[in-house]
C-alpha positions in Angstrom: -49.3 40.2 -59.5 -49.2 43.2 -57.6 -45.7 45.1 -57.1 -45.7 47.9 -54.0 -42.9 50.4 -53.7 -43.1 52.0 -50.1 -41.8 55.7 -50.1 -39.9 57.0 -48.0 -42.2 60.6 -46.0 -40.7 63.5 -43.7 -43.0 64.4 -40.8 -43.3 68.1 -41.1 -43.6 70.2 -38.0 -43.6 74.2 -38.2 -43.3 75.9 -34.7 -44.6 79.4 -33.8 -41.8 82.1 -31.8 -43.2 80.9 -28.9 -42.5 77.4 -29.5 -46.0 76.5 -29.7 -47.0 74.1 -32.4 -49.0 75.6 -35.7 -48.8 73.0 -38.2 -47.6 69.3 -39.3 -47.7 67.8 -42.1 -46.7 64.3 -43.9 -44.7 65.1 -47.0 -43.8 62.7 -50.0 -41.8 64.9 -51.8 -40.2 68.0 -50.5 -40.0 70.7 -48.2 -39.3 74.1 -49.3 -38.5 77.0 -47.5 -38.1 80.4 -49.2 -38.0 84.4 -48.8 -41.4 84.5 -50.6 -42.1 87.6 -52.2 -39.1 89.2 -50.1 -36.5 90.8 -52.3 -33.8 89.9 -49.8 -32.1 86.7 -49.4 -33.3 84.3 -46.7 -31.1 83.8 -43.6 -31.5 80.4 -42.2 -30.1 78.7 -39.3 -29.9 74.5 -40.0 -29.4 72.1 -37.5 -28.7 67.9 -38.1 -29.3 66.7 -34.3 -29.0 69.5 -32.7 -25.5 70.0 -34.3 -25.2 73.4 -36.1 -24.7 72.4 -39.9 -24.6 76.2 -41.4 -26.6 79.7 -41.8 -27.6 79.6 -45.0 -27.9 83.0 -46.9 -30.2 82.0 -50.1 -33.6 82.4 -51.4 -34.4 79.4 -50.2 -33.6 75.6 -48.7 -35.4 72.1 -50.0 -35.3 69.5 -48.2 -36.2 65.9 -50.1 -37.0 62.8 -50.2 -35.7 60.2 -52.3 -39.1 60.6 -54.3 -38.7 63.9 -54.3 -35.0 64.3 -55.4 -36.4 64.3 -59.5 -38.2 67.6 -58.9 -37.6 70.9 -57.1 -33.8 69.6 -55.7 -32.6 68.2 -59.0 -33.3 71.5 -61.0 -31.9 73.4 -58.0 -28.3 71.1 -58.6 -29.4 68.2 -56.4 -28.7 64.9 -56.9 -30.8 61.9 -58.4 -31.3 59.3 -55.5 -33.0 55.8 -55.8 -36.1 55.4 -54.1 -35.1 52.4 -52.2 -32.1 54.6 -50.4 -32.9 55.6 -47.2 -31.6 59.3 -47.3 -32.8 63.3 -47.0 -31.4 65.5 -49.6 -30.8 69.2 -48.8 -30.3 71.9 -51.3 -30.0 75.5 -51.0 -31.7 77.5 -53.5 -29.7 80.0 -55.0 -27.0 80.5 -52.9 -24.9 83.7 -51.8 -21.9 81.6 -51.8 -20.6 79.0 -53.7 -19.6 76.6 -51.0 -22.6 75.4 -49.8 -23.6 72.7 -52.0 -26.6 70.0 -51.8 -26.1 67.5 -49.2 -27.2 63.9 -48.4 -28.1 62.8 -44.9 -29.1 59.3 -43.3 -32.9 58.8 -42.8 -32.6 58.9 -38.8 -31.1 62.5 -38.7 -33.6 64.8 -37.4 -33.0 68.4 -39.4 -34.1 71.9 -38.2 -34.4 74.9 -39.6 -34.9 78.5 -38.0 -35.6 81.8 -39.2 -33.6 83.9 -37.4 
């Protein structure tokens, strides 16, 4: 006997200034957006829907799977999901303030992020 688990995957899409398409990718785990080798904090603008969540002043942001809630997110403070709950975890790396916390979101959400 044979036992599949199916995982849940983002669809990754970076756009350009222009608004031009430059990459997309199928994730398992994570996404992970940072300042790089920047010594200043990264100031990004998140959407859910087209609803401004919050600018988030960190060195980074991570959004994850359900997979990929054990790795990057969980050492970051995320929270442990179950594979078989359909959710998207987003954690802030560092943050400059305290208040913004990891968040859980419903699979059917679309999330943005810009770099201002």
């Amino acid at each position: 006997k044979i036992c599949i688990s199916m995982r849940m995957r983002f669809d990754c899409r970076i756009f350009g200034i222009d608004g031009s398409l430059r990459a997309r990718y199928t994730v398992l785990n994570e996404v992970v957006i940072d300042r790089g080798s920047s010594p200043y904090l990264a100031s990004l603008e998140c959407f859910c829907d087209d609803v401004h969540l919050t600018t988030v002043q960190a060195d980074g942001i991570i959004f994850a799977t359900p997979t990929g809630s054990t790795a990057y997110s969980m050492a970051a403070g995320g929270s442990v999901v179950h594979p078989a709950v359909p959710a998207i975890m987003v954690t802030p790396i560092c943050p400059h303030v305290l208040s913004f916390r990891s968040m859980v979101f419903p699979d059917h959400v679309v999330l943005r992020c810009y770099v201002p």
